[in-house]
N, CA, C and O of each residue as an XYZ file, in Angstrom:
892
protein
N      69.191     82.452    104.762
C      69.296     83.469    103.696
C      70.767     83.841    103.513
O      71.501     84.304    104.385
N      71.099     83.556    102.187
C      72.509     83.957    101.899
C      72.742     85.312    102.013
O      71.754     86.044    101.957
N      74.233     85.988    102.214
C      74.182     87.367    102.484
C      75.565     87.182    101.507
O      76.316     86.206    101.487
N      75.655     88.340    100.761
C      76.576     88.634     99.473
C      76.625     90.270     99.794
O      75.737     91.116     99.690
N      77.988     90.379    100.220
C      78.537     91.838    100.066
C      78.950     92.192     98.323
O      79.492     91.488     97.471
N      78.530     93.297     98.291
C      78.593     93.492     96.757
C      80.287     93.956     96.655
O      80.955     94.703     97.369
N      80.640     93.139     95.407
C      81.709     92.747     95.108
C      82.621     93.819     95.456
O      83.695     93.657     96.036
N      81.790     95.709     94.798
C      83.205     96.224     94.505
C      82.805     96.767     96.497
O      83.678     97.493     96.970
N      81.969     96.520     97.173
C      82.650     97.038     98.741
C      84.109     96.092     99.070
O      85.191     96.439     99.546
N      83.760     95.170     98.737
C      84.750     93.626     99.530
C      85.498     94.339     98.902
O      85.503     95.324     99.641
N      86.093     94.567     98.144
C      87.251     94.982     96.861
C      88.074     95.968     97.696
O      89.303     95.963     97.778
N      87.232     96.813     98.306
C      87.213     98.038     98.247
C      87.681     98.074    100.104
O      88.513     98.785    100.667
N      87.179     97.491    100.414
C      87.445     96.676    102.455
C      88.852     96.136    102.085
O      89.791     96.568    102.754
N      89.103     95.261    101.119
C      90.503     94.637    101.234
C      91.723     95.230    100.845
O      92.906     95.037    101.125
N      90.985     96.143     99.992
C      92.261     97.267     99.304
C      92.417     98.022    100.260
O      93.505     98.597    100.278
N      91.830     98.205    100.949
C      92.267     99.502    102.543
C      93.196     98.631    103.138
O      94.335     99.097    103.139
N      93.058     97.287    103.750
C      93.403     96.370    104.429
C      95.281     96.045    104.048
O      96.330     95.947    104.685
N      94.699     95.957    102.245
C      96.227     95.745    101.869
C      97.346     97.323    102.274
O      98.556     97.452    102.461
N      96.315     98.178    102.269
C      97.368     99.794    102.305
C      97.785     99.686    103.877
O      98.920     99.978    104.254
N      96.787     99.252    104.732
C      97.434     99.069    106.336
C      98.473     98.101    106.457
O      99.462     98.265    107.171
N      98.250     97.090    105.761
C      99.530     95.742    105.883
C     101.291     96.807    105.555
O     102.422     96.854    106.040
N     100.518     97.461    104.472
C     102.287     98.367    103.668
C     102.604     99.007    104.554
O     103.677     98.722    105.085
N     101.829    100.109    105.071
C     101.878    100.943    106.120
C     102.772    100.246    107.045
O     103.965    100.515    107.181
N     102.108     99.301    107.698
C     102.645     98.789    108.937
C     104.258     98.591    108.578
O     105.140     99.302    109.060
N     104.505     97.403    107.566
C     106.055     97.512    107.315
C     106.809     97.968    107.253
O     107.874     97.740    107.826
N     106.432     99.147    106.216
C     107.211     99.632    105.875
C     107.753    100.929    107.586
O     108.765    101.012    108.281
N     106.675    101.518    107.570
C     106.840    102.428    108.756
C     107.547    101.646    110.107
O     107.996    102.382    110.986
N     107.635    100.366    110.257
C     108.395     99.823    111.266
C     110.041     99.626    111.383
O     110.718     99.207    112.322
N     110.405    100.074    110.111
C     111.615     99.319    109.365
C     112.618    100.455    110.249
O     113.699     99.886    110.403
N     112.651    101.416    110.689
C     113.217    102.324    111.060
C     113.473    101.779    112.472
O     114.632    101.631    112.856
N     112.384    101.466    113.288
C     111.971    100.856    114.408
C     113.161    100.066    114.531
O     114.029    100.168    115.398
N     113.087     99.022    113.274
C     114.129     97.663    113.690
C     115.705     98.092    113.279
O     116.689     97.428    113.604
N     115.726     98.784    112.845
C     116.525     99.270    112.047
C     118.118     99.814    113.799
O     119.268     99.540    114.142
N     116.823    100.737    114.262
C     117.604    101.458    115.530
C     117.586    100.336    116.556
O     118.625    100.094    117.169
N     116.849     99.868    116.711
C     116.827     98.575    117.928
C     118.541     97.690    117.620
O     119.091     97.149    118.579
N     119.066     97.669    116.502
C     120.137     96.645    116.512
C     121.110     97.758    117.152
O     122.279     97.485    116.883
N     120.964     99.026    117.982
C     121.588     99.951    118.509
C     121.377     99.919    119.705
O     121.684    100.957    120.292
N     120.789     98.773    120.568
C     120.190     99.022    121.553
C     120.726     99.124    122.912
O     120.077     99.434    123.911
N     122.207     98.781    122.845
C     123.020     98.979    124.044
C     123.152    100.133    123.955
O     123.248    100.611    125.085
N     123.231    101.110    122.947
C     123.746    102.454    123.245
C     122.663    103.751    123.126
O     122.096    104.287    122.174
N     122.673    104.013    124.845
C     121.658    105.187    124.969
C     122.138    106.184    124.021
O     122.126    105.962    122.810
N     122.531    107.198    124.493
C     122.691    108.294    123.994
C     124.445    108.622    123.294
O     125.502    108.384    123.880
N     124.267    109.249    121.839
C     125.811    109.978    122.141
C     126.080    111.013    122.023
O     125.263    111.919    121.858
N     127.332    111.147    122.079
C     127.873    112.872    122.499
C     126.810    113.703    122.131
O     126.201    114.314    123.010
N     126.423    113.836    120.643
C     126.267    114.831    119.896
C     124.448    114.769    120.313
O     123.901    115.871    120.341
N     123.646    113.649    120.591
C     122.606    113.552    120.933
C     122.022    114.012    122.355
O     120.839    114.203    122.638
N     123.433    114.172    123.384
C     123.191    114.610    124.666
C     123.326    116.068    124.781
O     122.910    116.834    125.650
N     124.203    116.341    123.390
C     124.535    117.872    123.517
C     123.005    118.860    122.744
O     122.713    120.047    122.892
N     122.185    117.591    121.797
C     121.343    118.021    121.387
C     119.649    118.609    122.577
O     118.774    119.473    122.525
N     120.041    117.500    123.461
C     119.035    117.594    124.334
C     119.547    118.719    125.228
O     118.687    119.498    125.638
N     120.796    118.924    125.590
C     121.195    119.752    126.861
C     121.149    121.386    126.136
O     121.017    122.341    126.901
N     121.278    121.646    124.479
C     120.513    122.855    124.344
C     119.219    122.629    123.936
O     118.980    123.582    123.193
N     118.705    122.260    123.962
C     116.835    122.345    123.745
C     116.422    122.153    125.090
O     115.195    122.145    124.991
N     116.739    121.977    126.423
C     116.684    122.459    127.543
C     116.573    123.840    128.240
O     115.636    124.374    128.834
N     118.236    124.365    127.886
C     119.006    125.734    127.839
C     117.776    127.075    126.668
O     117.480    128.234    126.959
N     117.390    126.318    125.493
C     116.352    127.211    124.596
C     114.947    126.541    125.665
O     114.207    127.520    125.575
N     114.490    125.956    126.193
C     113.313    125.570    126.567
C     112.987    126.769    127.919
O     111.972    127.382    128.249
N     114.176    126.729    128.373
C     114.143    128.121    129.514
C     114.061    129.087    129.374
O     113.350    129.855    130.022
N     115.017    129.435    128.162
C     115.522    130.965    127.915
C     114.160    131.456    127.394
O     113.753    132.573    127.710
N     113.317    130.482    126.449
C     112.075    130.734    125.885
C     110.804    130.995    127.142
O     109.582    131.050    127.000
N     111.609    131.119    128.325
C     110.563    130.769    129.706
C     108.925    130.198    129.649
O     107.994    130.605    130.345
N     108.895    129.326    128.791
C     107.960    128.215    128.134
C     106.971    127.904    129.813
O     107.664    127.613    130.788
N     105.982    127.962    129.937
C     105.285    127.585    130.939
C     104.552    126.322    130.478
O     103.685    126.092    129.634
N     105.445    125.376    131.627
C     104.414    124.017    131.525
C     102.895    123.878    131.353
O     102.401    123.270    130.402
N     102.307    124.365    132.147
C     100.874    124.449    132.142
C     100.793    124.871    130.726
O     100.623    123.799    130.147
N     100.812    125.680    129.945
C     100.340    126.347    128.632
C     100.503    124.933    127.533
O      99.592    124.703    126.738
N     101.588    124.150    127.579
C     101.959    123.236    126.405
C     101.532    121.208    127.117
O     101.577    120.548    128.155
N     101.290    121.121    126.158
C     100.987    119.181    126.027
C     101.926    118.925    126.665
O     101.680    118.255    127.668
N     103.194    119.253    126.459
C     104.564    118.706    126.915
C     104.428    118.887    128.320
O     103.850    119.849    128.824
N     105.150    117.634    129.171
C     105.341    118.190    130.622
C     106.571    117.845    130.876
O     106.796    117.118    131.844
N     107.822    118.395    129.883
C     108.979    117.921    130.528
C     109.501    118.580    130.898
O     109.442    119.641    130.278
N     110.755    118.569    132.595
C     110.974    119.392    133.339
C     112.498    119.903    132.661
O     113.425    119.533    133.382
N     112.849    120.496    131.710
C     114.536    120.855    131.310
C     115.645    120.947    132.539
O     116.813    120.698    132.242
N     115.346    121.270    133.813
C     116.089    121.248    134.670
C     116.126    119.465    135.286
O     117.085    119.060    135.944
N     115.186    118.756    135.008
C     114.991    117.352    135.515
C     116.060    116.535    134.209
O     116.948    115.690    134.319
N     115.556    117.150    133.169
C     116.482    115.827    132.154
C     118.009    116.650    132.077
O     118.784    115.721    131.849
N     118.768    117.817    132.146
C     119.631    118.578    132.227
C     120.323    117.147    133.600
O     121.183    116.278    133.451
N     119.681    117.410    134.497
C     120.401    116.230    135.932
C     120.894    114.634    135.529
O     121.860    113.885    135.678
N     119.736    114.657    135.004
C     119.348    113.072    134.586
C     120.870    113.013    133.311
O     122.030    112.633    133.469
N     120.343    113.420    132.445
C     121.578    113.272    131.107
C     122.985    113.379    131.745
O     123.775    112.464    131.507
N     123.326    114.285    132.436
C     124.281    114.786    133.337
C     125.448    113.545    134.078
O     126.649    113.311    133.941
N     124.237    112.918    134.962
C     124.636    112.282    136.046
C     124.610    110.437    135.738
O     124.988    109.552    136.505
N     123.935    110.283    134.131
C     123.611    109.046    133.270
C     122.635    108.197    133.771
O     122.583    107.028    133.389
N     121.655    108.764    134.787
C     120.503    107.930    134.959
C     119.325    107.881    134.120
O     118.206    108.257    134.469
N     119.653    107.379    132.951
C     118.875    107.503    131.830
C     117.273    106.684    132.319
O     116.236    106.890    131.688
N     117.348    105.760    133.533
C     116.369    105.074    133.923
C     115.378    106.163    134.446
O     114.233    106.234    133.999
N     115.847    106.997    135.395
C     114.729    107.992    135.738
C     113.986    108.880    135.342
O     113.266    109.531    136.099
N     114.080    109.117    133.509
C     113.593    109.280    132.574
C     112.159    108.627    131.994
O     111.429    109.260    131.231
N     111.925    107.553    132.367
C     110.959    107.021    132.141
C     109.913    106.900    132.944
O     108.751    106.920    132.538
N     110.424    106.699    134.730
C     109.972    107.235    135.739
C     109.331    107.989    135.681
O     108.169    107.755    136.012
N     109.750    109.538    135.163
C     109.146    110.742    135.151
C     107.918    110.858    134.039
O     106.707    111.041    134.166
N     108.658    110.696    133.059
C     107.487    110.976    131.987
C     107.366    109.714    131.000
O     108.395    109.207    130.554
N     105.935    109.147    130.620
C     105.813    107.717    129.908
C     106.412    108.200    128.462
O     106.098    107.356    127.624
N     107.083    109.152    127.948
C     107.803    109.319    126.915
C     108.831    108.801    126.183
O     109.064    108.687    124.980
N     109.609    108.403    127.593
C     110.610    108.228    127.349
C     110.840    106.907    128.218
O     111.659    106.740    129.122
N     109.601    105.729    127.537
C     110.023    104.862    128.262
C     110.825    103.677    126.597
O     110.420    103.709    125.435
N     111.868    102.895    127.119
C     112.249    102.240    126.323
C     111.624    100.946    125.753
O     112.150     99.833    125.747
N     110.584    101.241    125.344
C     110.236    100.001    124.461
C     109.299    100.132    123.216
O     108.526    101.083    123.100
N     109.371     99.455    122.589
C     108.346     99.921    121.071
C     107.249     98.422    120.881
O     107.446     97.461    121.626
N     106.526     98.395    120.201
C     105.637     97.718    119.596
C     106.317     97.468    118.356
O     106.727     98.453    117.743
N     106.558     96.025    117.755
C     107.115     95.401    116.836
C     105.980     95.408    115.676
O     104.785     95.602    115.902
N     106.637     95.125    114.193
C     105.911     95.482    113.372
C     104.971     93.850    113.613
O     103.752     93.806    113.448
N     105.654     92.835    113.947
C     104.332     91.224    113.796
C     103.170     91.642    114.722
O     102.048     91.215    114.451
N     103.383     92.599    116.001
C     101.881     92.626    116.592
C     101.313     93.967    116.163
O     100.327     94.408    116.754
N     101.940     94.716    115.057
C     100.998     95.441    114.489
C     100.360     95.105    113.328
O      99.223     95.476    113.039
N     101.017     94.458    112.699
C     100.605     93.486    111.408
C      99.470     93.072    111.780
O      98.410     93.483    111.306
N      99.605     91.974    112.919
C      98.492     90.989    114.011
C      97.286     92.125    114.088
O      96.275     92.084    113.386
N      97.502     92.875    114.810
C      96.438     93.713    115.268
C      95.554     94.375    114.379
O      94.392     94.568    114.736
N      95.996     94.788    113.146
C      95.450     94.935    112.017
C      94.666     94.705    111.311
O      93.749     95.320    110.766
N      95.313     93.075    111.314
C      94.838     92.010    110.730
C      93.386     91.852    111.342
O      92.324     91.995    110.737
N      93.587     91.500    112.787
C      92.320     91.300    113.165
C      91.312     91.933    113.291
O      90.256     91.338    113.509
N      91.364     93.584    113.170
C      90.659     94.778    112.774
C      89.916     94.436    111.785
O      88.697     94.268    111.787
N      91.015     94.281    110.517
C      89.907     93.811    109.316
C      89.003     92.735    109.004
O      88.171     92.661    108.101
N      89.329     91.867    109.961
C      88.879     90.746    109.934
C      87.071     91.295    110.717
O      85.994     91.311    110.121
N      87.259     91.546    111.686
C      86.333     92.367    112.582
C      85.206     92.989    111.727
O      83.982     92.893    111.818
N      86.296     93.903    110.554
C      85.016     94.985    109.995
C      84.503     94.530    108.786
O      83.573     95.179    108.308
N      85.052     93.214    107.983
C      84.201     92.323    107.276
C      83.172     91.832    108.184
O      81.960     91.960    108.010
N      83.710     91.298    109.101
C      82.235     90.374    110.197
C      81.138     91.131    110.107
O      80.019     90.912    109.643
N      81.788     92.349    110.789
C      80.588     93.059    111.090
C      79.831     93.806    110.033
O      78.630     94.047    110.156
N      80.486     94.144    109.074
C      79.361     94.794    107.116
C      78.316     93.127    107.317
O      77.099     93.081    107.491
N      79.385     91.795    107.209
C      78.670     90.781    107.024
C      76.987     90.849    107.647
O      75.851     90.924    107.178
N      77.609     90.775    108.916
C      76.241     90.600    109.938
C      75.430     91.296    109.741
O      74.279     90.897    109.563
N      75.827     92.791    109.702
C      75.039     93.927    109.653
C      73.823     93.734    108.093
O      72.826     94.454    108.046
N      74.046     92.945    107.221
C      73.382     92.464    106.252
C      72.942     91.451    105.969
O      72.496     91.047    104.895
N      73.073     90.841    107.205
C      72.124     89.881    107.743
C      70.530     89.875    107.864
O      70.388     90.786    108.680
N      69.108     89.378    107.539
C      67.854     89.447    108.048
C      67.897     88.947    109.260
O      68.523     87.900    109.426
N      67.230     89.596    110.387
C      67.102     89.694    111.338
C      66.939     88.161    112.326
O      67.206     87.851    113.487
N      66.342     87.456    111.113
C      66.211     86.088    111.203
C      67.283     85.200    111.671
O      67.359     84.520    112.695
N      68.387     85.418    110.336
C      69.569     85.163    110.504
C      70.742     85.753    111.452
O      71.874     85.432    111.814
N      69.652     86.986    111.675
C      71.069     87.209    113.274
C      70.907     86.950    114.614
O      71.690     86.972    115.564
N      69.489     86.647    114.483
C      69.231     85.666    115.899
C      69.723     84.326    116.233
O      69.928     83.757    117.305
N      69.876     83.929    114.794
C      70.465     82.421    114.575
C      72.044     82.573    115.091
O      72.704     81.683    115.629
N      72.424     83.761    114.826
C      74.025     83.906    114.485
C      74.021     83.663    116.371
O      74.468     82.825    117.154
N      73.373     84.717    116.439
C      73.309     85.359    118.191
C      73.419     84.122    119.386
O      74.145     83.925    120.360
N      72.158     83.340    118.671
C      72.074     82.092    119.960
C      72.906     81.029    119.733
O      73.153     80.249    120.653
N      73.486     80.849    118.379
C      74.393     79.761    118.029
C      76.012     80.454    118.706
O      77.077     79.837    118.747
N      75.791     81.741    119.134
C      77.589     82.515    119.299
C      77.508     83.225    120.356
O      76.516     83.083    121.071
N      78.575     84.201    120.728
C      78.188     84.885    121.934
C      77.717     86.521    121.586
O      77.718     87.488    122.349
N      77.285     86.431    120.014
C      76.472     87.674    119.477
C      76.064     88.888    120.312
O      75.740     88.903    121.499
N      76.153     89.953    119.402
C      76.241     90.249    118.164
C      77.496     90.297    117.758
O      78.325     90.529    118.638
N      77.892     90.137    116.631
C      79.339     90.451    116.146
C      79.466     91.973    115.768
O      79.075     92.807    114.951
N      80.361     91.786    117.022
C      80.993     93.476    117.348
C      82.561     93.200    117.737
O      82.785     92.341    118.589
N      83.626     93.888    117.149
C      84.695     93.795    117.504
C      84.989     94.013    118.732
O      84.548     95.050    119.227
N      86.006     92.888    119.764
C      85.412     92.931    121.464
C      86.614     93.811    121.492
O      86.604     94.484    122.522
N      87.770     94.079    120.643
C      88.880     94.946    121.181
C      90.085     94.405    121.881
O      89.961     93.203    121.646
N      90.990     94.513    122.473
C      92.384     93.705    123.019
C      92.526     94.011    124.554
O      92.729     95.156    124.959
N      92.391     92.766    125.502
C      92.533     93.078    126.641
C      94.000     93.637    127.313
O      95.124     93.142    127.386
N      93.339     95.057    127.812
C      94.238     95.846    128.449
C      95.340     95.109    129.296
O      96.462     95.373    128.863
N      95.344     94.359    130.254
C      96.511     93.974    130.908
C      97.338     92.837    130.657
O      98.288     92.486    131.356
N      96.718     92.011    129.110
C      97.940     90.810    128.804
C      98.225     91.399    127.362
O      99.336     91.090    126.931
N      97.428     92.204    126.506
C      97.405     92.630    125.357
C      97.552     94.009    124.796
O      97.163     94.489    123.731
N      98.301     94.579    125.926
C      98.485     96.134    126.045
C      99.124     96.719    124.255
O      98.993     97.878    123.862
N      99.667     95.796    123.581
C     100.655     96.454    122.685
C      99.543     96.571    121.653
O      99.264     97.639    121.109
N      98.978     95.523    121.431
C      97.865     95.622    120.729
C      96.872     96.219    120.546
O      96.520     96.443    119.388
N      96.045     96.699    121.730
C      95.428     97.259    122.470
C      95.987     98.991    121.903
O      95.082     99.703    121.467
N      97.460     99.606    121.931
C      97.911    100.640    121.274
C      98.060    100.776    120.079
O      97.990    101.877    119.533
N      98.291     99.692    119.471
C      98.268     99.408    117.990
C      96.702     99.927    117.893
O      96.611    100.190    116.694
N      95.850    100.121    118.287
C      94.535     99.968    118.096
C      94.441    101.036    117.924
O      94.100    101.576    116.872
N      94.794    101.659    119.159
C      94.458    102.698    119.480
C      95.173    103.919    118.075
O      94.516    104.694    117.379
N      96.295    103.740    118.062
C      97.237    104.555    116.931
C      96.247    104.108    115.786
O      95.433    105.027    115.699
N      96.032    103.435    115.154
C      95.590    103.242    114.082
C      94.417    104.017    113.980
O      94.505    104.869    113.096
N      93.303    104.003    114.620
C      92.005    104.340    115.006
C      91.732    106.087    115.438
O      90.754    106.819    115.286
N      92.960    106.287    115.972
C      92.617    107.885    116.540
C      93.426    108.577    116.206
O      93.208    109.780    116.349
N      94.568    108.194    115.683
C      95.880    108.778    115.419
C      96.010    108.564    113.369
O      96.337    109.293    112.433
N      95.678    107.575    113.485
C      95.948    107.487    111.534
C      94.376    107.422    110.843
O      94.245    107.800    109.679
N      93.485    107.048    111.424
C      92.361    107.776    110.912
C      91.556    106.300    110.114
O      90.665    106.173    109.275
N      92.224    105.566    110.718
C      91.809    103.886    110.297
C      90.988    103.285    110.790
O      90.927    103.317    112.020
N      89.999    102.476    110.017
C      89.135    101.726    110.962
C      88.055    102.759    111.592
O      87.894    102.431    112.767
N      87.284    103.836    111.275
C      86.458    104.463    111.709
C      85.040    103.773    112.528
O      84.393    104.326    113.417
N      84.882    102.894    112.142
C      83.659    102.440    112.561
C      83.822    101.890    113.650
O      82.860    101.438    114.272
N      85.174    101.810    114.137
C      85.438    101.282    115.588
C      85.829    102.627    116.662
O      86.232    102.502    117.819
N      85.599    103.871    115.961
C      86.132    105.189    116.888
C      85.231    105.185    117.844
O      84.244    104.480    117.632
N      85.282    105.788    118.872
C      84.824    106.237    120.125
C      84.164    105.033    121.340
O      83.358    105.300    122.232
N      84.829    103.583    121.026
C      84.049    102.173    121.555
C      85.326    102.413    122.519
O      86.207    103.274    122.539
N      85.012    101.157    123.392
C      85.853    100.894    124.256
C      86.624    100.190    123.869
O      85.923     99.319    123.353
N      87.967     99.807    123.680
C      88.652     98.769    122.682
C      89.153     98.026    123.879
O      89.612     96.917    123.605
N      89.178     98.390    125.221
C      89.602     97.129    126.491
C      88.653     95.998    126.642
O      87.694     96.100    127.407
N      88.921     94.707    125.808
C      87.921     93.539    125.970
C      87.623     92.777    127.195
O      87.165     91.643    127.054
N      87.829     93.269    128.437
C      88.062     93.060    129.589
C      88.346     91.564    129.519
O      88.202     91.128    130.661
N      88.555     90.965    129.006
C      88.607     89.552    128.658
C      90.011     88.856    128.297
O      90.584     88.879    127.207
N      90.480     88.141    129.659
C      91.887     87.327    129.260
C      91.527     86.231    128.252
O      90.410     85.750    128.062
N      92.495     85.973    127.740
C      92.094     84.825    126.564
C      91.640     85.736    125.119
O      91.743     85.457    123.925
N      91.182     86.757    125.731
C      90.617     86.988    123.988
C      91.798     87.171    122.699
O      91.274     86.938    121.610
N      93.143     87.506    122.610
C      93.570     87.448    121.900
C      93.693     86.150    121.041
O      93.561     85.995    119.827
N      93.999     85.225    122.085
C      93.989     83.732    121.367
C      92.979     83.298    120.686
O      92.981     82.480    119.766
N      92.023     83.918    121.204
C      90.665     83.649    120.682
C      90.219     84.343    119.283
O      89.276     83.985    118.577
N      91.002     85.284    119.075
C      90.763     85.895    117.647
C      91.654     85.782    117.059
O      91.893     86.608    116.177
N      92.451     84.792    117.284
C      93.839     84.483    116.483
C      93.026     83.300    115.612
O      93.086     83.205    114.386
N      92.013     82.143    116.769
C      92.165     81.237    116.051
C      90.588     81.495    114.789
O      90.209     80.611    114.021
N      90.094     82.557    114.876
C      89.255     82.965    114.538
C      89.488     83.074    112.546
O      88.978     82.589    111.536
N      90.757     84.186    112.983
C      91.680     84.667    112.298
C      92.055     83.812    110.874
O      92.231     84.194    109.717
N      92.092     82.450    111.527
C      93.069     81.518    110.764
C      91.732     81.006    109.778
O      91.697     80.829    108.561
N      90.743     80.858    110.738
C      89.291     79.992    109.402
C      88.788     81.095    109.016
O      88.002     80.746    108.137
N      88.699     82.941    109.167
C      88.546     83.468    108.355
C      89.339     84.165    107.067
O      88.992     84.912    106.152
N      90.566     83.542    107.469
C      91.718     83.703    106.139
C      91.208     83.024    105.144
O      91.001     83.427    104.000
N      90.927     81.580    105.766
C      91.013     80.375    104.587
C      89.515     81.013    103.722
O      89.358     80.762    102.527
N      88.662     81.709    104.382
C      87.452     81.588    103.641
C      87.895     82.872    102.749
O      87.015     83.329    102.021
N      89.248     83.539    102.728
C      89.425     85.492    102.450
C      90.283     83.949    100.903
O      89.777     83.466     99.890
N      91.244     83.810    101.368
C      91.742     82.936    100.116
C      91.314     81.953     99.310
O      91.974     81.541     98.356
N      89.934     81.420     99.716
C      89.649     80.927     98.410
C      88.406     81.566     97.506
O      87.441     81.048     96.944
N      88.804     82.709     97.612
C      87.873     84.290     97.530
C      86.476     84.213     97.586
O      85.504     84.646     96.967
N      86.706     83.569     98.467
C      84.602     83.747     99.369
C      84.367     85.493     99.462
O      85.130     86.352     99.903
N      83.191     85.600     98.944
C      82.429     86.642     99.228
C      81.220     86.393     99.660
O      80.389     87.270     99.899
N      81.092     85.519     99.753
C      79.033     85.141     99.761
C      79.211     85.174    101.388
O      79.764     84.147    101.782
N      78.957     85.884    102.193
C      78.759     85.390    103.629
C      77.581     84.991    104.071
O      76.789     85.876    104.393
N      77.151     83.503    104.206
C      75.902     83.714    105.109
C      76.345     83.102    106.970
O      77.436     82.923    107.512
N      75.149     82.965    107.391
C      74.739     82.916    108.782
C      76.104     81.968    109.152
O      77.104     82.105    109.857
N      75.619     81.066    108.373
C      76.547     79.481    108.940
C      77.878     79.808    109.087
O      78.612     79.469    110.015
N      78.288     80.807    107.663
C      79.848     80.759    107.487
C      80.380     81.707    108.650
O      81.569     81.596    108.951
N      79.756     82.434    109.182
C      79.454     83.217    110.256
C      80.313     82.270    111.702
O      81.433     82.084    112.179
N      78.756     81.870    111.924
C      78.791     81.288    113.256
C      80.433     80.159    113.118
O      81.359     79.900    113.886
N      80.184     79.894    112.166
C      81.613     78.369    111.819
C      82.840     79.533    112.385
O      83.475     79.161    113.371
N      83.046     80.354    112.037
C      84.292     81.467    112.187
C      84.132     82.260    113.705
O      85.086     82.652    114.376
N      82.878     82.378    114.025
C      83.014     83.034    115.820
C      83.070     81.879    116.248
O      83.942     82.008    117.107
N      82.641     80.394    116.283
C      82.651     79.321    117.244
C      84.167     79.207    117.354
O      84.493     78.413    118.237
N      85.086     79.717    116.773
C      86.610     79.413    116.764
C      87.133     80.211    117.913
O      88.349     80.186    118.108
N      86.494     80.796    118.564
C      86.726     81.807    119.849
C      86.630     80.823    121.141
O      87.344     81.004    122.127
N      85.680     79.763    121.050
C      85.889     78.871    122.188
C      87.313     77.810    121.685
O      87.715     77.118    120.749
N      87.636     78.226    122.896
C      88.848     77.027    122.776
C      88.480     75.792    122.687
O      87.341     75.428    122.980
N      89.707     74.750    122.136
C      88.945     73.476    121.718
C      88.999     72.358    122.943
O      88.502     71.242    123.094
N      89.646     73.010    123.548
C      89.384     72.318    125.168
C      88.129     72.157    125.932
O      87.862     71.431    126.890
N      87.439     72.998    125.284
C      85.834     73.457    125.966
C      84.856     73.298    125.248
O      83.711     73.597    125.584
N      85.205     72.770    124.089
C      84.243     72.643    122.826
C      83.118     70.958    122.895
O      82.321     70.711    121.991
């Protein structure tokens, strides 16, 4: 049984998709922008900025416990001081030096949407056809999420998008750690035969076109 998402949802799934692609760029550009700065921690006027918002963080006798923030003004006052800008990160994951690039947020995105077509797809599937999907794949098609310890950036990309920008709802409150090494590669190559079917503007999803696009998760070494 053929399954046909009605035109103006698809329309309407890809036009979100295209506003996350802009998003992502554009909002990274700042990112790359400061990175070609990257030998130079701090200057004058940036150390003098932190060493009074310290000096006001006291005088305001601000109690840690009461605020989100847990930074110690007498700890970064030492630290800025003495130029161990490393023990900064030590202390609090705030201020650790590294960012997420705009290609694995692009990536991560990407494969989000890819995910929440599958899954409208399936989900409008007869029951018939998702048993077929199920025993022919490693079913149900549910987005498995980015494994935490090789795919961490992604994995935050996820997370920001989802709880923080308000994207991708239908994936809120899941576990997004796919406990699973390999899975990124595995939805990369996923990725690539469900492009080709997004560009030659397939809408009709049935079972087959399905299973043809999750079987791309086994590597072809094992196939």
């Amino acid at each position: 049984m053929a399954l046909t998402i009605q035109t103006q949802e698809f329309a309407d799934i890809m036009a979100k998709l295209k506003q996350i692609e802009t998003l992502v760029n554009c909002g990274t550009q700042s990112t790359r922008d400061s990175l070609e700065k990257a030998g130079q921690r701090f200057t004058i006027g940036e150390k003098m900025i932190l060493l009074m918002l310290c000096d006001l963080y006291e005088r305001l006798d601000v109690k840690r416990d009461d605020v989100e923030c847990d930074v110690d003004p007498e700890f970064v006052r030492v630290v800025m001081g003495a130029g161990h800008y490393w023990a900064l990160s030590r202390k609090n994951d705030a201020f650790v030096d590294r960012y997420v690039s705009d290609r694995v947020a692009s990536e991560a995105s990407h494969i989000m949407g890819m995910w929440q077509v599958l899954e409208v797809a399936y989900g409008r599937l007869s029951e018939e056809d998702q048993a077929i999907v199920d025993k022919e794949t490693t079913g149900p098609v549910r987005f498995w999420g980015f494994y935490a310890n090789d795919e961490i950036d992604h994995l935050s990309v996820a997370h920001i998008m989802i709880e923080k920008l308000g994207m991708f709802p239908e994936f809120k409150d899941r576990d997004l750690d796919s406990h699973m090494p390999g899975g990124l590669g595995a939805q990369k190559r996923m990725l690539e035969v469900f492009d080709k079917f997004i560009m030659k503007g397939h809408r009709n999803f049935t079972a087959s076109d399905l299973i043809t696009i999750l079987k791309e998760a086994v590597h072809p070494d094992n196939r």
